[in-house]
PyMOL Python script that loads the backbone (N, CA, C, O; Angstrom):
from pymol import cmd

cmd.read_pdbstr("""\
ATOM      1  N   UNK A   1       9.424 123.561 -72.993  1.00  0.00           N
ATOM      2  CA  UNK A   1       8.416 124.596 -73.099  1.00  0.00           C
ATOM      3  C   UNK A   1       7.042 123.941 -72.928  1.00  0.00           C
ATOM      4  O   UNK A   1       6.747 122.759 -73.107  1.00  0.00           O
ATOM      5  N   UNK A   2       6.360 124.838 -72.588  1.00  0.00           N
ATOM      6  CA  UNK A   2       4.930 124.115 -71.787  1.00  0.00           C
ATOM      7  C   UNK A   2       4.174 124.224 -73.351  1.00  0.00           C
ATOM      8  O   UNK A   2       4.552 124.869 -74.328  1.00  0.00           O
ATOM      9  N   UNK A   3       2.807 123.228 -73.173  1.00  0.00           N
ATOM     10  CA  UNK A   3       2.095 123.365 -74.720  1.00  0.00           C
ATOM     11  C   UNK A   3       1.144 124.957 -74.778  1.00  0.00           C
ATOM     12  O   UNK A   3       1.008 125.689 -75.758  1.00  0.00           O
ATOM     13  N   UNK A   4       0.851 125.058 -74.044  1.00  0.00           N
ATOM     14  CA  UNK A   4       0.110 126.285 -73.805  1.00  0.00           C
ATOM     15  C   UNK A   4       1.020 127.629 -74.241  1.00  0.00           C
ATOM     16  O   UNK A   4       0.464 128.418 -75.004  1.00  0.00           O
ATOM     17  N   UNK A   5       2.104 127.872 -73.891  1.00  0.00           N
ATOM     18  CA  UNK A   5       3.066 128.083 -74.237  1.00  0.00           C
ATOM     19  C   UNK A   5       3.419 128.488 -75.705  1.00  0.00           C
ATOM     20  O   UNK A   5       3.590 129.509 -76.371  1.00  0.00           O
ATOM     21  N   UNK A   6       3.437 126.967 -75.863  1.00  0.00           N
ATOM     22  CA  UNK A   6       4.119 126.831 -77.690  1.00  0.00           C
ATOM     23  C   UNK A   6       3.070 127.009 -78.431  1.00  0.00           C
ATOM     24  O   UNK A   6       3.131 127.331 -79.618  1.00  0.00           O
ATOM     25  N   UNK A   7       1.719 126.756 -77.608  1.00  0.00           N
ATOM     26  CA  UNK A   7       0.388 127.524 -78.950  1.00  0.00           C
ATOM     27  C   UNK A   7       0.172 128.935 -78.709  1.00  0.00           C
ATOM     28  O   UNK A   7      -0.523 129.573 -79.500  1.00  0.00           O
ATOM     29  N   UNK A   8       0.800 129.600 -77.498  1.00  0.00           N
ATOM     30  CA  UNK A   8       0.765 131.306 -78.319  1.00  0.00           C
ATOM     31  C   UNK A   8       1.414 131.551 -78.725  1.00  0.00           C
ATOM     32  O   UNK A   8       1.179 132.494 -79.479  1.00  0.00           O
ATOM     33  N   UNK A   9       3.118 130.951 -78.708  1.00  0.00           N
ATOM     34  CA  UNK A   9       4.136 131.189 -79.569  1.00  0.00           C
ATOM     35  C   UNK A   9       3.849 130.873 -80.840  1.00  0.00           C
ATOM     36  O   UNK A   9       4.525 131.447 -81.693  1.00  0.00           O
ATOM     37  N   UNK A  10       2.628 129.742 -81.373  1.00  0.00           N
ATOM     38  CA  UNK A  10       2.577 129.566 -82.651  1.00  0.00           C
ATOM     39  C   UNK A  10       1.538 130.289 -83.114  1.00  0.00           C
ATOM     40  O   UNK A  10       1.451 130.438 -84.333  1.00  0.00           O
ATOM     41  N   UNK A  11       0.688 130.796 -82.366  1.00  0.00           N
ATOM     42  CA  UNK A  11      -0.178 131.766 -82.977  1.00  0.00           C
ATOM     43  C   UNK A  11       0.121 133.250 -83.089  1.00  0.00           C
ATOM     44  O   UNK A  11      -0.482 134.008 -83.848  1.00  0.00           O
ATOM     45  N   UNK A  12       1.076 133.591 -82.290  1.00  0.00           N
ATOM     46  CA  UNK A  12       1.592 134.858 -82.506  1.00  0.00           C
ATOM     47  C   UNK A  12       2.444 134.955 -83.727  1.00  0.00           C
ATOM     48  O   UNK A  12       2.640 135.972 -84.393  1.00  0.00           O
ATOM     49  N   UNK A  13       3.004 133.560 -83.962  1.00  0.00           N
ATOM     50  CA  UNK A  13       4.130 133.873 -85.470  1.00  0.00           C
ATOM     51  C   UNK A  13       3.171 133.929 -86.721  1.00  0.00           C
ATOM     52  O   UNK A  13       3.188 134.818 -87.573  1.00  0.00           O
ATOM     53  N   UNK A  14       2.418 132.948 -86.697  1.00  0.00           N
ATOM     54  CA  UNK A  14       0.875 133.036 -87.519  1.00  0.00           C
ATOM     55  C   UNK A  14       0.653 134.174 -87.986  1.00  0.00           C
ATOM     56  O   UNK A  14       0.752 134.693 -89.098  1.00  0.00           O
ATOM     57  N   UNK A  15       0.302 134.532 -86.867  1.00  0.00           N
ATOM     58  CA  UNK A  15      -0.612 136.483 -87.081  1.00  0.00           C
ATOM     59  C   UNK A  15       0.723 137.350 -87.590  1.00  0.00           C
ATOM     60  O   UNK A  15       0.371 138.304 -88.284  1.00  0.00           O
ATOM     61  N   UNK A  16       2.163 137.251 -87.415  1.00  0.00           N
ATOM     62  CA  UNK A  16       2.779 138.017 -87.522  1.00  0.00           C
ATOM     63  C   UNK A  16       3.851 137.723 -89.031  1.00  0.00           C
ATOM     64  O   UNK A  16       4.657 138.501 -89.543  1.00  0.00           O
ATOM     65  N   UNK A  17       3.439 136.177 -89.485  1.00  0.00           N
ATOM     66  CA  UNK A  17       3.825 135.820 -90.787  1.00  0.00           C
ATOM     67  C   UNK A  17       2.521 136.001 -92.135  1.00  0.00           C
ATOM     68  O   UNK A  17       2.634 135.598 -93.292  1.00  0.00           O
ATOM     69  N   UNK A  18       1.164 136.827 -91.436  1.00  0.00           N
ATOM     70  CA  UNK A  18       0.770 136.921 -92.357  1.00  0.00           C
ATOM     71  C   UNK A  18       0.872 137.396 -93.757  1.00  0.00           C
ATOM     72  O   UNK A  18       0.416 137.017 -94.836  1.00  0.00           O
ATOM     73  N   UNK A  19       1.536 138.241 -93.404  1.00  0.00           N
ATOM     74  CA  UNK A  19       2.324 139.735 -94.475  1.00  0.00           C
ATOM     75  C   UNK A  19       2.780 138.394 -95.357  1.00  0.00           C
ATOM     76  O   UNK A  19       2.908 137.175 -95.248  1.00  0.00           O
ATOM     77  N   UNK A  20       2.945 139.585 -96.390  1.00  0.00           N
ATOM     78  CA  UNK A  20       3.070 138.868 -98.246  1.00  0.00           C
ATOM     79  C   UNK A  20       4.912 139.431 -98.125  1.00  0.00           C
ATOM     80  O   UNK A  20       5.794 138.606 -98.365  1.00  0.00           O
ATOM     81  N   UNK A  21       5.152 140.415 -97.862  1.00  0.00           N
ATOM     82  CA  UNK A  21       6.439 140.940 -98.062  1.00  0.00           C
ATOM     83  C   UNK A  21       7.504 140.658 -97.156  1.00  0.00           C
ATOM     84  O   UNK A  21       7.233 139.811 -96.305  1.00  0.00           O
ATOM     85  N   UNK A  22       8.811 141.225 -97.120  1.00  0.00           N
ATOM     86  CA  UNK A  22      10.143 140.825 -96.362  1.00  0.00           C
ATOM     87  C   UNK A  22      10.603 139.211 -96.046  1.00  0.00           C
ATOM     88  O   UNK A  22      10.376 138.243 -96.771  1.00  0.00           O
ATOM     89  N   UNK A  23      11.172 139.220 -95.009  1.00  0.00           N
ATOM     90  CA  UNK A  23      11.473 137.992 -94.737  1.00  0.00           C
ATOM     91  C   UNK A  23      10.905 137.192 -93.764  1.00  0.00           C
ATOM     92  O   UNK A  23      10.843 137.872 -92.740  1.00  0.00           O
ATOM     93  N   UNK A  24      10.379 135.888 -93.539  1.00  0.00           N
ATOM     94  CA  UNK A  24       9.219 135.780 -92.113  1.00  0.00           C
ATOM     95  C   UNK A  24       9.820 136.105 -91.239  1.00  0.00           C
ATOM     96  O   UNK A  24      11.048 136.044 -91.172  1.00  0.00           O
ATOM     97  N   UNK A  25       8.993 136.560 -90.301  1.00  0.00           N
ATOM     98  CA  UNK A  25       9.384 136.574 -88.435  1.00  0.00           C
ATOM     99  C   UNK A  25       9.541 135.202 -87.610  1.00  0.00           C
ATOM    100  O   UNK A  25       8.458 134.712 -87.288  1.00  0.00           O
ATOM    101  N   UNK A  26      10.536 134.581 -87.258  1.00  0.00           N
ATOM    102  CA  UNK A  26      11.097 133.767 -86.403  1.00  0.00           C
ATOM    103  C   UNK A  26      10.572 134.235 -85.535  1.00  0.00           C
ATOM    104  O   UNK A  26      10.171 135.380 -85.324  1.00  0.00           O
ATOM    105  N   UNK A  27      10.540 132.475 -84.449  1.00  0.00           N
ATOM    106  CA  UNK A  27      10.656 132.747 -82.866  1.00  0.00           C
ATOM    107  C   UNK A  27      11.663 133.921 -82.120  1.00  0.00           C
ATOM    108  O   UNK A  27      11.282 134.757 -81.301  1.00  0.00           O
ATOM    109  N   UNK A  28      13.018 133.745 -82.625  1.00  0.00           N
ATOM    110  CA  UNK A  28      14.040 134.327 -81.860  1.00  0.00           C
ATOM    111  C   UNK A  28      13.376 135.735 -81.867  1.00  0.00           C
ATOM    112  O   UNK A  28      13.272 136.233 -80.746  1.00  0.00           O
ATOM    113  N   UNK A  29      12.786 136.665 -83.170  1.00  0.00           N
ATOM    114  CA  UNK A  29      12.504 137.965 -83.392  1.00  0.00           C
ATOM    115  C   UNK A  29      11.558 138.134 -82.669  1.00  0.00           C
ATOM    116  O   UNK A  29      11.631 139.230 -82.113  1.00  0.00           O
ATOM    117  N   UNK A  30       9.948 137.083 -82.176  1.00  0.00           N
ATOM    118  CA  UNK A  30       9.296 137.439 -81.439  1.00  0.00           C
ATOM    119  C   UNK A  30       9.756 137.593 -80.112  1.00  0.00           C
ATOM    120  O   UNK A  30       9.324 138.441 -79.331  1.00  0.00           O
ATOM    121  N   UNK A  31      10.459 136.931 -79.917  1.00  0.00           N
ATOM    122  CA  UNK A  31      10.681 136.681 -78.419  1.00  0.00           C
ATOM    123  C   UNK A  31      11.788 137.642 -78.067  1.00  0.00           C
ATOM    124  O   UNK A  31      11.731 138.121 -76.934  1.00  0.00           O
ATOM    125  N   UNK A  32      12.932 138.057 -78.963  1.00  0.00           N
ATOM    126  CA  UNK A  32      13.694 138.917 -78.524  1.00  0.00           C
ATOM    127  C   UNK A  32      12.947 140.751 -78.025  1.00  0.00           C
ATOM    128  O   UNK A  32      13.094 141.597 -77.142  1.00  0.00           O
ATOM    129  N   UNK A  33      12.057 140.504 -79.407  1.00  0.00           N
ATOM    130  CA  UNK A  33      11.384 141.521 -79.201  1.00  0.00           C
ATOM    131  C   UNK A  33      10.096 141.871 -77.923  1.00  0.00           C
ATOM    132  O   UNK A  33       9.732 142.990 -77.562  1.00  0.00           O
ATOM    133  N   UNK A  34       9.764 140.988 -77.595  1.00  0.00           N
ATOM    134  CA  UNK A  34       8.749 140.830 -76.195  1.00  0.00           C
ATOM    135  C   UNK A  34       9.899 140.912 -75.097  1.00  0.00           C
ATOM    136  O   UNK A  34       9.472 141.557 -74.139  1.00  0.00           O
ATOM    137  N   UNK A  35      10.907 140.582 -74.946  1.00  0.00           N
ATOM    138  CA  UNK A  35      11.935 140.758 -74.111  1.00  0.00           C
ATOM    139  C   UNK A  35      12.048 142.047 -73.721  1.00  0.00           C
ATOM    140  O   UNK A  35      12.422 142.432 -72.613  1.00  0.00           O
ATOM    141  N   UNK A  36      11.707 142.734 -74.677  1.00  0.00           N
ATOM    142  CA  UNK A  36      12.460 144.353 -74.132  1.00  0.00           C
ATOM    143  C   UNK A  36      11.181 144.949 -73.859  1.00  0.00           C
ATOM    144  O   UNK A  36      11.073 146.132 -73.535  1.00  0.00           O
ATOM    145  N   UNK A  37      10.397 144.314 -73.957  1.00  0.00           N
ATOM    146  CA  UNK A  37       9.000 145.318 -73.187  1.00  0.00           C
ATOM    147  C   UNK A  37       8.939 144.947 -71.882  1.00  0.00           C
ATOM    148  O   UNK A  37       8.528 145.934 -71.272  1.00  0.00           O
ATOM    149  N   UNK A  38       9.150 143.949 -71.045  1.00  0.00           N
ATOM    150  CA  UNK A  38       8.979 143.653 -70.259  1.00  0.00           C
ATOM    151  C   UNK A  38       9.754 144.857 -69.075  1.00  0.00           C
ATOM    152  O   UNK A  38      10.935 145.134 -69.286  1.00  0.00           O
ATOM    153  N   UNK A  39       9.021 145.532 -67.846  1.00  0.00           N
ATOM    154  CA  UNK A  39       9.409 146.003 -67.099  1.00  0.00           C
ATOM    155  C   UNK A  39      10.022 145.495 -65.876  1.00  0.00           C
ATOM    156  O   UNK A  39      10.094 144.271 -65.763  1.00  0.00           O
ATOM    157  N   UNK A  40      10.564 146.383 -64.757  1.00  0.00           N
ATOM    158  CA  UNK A  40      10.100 145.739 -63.703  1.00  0.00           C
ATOM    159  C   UNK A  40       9.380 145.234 -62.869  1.00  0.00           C
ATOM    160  O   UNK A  40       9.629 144.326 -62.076  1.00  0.00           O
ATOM    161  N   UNK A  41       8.164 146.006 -63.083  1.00  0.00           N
ATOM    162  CA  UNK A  41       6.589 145.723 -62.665  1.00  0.00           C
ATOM    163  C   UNK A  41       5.761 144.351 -63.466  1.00  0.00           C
ATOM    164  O   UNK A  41       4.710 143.827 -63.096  1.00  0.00           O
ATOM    165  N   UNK A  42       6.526 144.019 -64.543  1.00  0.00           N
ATOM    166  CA  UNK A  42       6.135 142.828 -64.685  1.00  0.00           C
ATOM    167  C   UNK A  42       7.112 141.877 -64.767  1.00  0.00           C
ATOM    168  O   UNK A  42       7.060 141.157 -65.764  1.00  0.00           O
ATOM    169  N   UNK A  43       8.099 141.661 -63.884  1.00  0.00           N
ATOM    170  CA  UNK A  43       9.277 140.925 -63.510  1.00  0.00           C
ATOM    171  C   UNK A  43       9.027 141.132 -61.814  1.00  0.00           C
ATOM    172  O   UNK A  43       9.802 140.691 -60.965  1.00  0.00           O
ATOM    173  N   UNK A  44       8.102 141.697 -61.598  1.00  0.00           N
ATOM    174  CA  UNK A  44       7.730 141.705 -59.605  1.00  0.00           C
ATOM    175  C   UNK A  44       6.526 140.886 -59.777  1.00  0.00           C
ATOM    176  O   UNK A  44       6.341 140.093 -58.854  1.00  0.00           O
ATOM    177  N   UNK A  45       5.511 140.871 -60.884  1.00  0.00           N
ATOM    178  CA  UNK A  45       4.237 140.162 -61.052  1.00  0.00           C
ATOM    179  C   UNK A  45       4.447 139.006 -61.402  1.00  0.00           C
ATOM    180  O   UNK A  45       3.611 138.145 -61.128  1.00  0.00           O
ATOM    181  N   UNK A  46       5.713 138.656 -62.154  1.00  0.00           N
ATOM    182  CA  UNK A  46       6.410 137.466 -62.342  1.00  0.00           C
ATOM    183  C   UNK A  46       6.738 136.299 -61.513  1.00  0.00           C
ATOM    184  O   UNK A  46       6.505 135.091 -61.467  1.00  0.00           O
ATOM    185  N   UNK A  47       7.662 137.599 -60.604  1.00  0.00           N
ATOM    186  CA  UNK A  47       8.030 136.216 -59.081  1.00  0.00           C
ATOM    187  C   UNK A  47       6.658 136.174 -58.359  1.00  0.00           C
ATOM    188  O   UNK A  47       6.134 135.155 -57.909  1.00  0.00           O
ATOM    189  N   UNK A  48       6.193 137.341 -58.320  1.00  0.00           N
ATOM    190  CA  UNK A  48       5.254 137.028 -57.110  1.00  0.00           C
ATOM    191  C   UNK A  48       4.086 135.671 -57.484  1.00  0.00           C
ATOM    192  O   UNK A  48       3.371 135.199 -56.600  1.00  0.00           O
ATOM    193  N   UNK A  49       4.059 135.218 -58.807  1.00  0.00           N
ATOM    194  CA  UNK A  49       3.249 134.039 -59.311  1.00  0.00           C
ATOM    195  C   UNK A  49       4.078 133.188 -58.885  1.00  0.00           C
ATOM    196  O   UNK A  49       3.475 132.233 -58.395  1.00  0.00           O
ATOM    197  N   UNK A  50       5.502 133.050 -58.827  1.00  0.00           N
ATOM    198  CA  UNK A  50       6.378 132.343 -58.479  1.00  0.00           C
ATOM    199  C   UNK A  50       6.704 131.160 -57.180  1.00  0.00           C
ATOM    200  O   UNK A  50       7.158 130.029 -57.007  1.00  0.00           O
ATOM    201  N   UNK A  51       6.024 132.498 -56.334  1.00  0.00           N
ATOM    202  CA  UNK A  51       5.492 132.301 -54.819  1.00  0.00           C
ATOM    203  C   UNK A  51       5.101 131.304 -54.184  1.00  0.00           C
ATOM    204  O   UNK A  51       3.887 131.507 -54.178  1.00  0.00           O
ATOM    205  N   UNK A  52       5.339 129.928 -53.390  1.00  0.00           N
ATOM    206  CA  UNK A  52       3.949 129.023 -52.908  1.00  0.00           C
ATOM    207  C   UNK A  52       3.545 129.880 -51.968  1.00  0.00           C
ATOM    208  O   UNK A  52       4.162 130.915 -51.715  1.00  0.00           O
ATOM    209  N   UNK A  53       2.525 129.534 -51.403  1.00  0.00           N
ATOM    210  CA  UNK A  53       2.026 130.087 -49.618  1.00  0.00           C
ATOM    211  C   UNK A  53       2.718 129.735 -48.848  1.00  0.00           C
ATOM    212  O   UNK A  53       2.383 129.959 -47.685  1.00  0.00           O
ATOM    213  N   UNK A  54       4.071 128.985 -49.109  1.00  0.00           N
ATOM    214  CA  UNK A  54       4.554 128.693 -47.724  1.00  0.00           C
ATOM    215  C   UNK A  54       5.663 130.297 -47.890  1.00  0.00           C
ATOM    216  O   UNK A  54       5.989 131.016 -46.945  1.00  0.00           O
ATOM    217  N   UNK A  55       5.941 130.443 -48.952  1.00  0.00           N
ATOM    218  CA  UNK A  55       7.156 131.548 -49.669  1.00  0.00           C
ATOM    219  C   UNK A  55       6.267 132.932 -48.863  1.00  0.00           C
ATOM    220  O   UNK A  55       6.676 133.865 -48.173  1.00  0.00           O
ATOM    221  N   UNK A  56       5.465 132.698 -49.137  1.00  0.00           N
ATOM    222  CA  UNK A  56       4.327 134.177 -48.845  1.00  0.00           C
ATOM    223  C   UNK A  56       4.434 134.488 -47.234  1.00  0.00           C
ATOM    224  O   UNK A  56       4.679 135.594 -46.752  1.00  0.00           O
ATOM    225  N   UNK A  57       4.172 133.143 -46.431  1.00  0.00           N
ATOM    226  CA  UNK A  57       3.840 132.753 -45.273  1.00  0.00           C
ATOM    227  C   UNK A  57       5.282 133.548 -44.690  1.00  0.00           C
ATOM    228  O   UNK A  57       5.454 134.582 -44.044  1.00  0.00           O
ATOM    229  N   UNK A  58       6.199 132.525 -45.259  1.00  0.00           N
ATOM    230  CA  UNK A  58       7.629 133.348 -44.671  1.00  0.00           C
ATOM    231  C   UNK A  58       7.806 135.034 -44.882  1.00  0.00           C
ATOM    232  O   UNK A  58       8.354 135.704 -44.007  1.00  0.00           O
ATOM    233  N   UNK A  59       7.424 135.480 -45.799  1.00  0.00           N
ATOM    234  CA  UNK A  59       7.908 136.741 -46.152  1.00  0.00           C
ATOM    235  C   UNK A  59       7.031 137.988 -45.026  1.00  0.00           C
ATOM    236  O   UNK A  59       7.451 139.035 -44.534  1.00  0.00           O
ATOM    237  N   UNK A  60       5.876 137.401 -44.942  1.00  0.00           N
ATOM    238  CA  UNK A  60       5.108 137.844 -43.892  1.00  0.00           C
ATOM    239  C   UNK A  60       5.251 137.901 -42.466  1.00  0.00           C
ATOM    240  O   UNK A  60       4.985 138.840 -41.716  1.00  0.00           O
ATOM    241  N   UNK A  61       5.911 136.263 -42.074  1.00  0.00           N
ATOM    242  CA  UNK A  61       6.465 136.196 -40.634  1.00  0.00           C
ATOM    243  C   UNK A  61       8.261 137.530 -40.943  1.00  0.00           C
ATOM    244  O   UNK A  61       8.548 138.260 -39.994  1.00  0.00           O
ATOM    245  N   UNK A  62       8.878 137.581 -41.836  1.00  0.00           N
ATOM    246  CA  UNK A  62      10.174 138.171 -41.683  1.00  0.00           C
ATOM    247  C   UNK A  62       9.544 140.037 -41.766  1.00  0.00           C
ATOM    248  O   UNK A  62      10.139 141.067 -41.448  1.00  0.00           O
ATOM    249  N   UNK A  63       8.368 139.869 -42.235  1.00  0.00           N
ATOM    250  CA  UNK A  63       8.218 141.590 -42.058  1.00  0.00           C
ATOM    251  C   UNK A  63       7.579 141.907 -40.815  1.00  0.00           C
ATOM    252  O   UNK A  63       7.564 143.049 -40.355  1.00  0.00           O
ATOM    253  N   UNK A  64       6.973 140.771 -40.185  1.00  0.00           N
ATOM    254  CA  UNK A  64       6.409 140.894 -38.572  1.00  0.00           C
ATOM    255  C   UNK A  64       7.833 140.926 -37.966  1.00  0.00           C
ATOM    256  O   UNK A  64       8.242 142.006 -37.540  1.00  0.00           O
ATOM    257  N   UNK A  65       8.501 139.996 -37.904  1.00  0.00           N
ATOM    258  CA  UNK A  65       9.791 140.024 -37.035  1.00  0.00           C
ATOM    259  C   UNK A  65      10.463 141.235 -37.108  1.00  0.00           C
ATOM    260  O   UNK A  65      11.028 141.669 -36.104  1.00  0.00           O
ATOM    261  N   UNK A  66      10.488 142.135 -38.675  1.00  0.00           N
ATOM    262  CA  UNK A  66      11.356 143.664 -38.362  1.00  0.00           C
ATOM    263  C   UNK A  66      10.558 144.190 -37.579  1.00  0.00           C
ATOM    264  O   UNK A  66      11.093 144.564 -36.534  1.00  0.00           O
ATOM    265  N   UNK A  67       9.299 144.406 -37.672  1.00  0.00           N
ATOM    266  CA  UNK A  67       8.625 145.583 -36.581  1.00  0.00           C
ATOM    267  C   UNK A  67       8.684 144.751 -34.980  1.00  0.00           C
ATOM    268  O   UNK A  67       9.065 145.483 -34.066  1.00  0.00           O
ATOM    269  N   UNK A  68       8.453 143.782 -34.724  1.00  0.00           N
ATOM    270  CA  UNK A  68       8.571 143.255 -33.526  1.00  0.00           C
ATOM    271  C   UNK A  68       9.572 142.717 -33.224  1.00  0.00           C
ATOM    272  O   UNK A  68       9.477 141.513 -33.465  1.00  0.00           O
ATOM    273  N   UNK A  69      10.811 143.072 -32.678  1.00  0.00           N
ATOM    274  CA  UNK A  69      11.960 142.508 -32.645  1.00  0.00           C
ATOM    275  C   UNK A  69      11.948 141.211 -31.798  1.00  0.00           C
ATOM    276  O   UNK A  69      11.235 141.518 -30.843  1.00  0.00           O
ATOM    277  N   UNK A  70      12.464 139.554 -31.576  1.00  0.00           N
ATOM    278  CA  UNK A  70      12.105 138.962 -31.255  1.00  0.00           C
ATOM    279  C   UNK A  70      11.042 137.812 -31.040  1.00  0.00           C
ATOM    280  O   UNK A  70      10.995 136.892 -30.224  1.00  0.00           O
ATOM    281  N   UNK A  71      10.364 138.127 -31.876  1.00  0.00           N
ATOM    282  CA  UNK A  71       8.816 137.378 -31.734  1.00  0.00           C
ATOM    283  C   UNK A  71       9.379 135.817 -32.455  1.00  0.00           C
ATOM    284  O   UNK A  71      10.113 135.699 -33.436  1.00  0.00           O
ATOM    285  N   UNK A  72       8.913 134.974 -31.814  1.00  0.00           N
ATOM    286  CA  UNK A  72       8.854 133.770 -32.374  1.00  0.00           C
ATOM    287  C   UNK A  72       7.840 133.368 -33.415  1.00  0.00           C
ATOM    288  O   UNK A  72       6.818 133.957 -33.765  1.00  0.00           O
ATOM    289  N   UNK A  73       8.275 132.410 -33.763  1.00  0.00           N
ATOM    290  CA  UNK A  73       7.304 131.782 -35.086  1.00  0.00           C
ATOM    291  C   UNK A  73       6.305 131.710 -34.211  1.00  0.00           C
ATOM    292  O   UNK A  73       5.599 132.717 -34.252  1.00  0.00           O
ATOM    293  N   UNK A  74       5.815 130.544 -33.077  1.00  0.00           N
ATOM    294  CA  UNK A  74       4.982 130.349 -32.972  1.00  0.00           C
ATOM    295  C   UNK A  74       4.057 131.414 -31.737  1.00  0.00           C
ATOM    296  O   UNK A  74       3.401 130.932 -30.814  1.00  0.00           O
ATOM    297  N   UNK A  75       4.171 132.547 -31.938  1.00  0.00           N
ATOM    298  CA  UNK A  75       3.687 134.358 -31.352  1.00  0.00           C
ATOM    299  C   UNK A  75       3.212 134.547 -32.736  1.00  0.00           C
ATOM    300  O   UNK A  75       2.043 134.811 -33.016  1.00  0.00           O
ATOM    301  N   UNK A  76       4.226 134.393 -33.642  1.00  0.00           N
ATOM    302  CA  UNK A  76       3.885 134.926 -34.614  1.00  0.00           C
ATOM    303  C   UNK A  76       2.214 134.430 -35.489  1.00  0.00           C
ATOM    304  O   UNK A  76       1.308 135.171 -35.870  1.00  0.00           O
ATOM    305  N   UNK A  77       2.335 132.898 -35.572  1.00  0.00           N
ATOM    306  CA  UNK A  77       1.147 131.821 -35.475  1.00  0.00           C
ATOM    307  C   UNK A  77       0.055 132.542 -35.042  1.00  0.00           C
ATOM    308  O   UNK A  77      -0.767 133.068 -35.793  1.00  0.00           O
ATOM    309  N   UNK A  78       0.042 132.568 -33.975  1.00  0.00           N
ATOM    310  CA  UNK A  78      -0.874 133.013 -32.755  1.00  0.00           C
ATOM    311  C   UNK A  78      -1.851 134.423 -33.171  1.00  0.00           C
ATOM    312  O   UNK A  78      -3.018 134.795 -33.047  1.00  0.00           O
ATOM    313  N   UNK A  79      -0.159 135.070 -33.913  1.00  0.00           N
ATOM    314  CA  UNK A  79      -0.981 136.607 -34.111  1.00  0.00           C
ATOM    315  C   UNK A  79      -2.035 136.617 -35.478  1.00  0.00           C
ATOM    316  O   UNK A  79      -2.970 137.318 -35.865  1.00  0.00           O
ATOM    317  N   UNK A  80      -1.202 135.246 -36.025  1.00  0.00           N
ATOM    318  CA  UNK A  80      -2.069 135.356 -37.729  1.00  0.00           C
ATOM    319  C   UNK A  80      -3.922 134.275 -37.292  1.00  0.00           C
ATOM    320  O   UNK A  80      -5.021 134.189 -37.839  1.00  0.00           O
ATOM    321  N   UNK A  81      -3.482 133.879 -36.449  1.00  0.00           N
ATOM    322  CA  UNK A  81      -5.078 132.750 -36.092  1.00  0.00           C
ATOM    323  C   UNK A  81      -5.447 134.122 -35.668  1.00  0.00           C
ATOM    324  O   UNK A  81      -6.197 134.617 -36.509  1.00  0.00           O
ATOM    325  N   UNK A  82      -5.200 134.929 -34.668  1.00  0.00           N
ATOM    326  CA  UNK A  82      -6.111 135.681 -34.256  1.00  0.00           C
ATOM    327  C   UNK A  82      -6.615 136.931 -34.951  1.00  0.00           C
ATOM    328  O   UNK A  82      -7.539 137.614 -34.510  1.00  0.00           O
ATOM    329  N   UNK A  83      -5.823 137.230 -36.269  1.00  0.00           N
ATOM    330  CA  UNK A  83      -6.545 138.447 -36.915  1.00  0.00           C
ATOM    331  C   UNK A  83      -5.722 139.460 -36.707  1.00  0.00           C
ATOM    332  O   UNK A  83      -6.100 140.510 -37.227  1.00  0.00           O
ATOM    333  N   UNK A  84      -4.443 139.515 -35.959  1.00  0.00           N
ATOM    334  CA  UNK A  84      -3.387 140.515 -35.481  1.00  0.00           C
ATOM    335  C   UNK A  84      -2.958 140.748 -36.856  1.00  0.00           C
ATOM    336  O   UNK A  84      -2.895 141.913 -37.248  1.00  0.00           O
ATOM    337  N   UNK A  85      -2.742 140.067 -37.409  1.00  0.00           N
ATOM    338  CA  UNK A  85      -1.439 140.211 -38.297  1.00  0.00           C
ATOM    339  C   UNK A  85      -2.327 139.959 -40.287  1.00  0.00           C
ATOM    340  O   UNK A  85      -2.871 138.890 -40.565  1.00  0.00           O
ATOM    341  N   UNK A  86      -2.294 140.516 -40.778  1.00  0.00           N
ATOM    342  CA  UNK A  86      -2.815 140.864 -42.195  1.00  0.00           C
ATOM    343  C   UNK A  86      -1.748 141.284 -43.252  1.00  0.00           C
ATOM    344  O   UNK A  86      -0.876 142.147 -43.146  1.00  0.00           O
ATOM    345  N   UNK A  87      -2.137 140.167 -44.669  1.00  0.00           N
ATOM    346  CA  UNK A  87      -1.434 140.452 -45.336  1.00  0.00           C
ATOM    347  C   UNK A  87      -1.497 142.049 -46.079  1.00  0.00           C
ATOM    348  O   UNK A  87      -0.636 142.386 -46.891  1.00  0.00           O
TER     349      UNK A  87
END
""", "prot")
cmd.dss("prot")
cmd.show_as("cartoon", "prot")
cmd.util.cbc("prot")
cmd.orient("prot")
């Protein structure tokens, strides 16, 4: 686990072990519980951080290639130097 990481995990148990009553809140309870909020819209914002530019680069040349059947990588090149082609 990254440190950045493990200091909001430790500041979130902090804030959430303040309470005087019950039993403390564990990691497993925070985290199980942040689990189920998570959507798909932030499991698409997820990968897409995921991404390098070369990942991006490709996904861009494979959605040029459906509309232009045939086009080579380097057409394809050509179309992104010249301003043809936008993410």
């Amino acid at each position: 686990m990254k440190q950045s990481t493990r200091s909001k995990l430790d500041e979130l148990l902090r804030r959430a072990n303040k309470q005087k009553l019950g039993r403390k809140v564990k990691t497993d309870d925070l985290i199980c519980f942040s689990l189920d909020l998570l959507n798909e819209a932030h499991l698409e914002q997820i990968c897409d951080k995921a991404l390098t530019n070369k990942d991006r680069l490709e996904l861009l040349f494979r959605k040029v290639a459906k509309e232009k059947r045939g086009i080579t990588r380097d057409e394809f090149f050509g179309m992104l130097i010249d301003g043809k082609v936008t993410i």
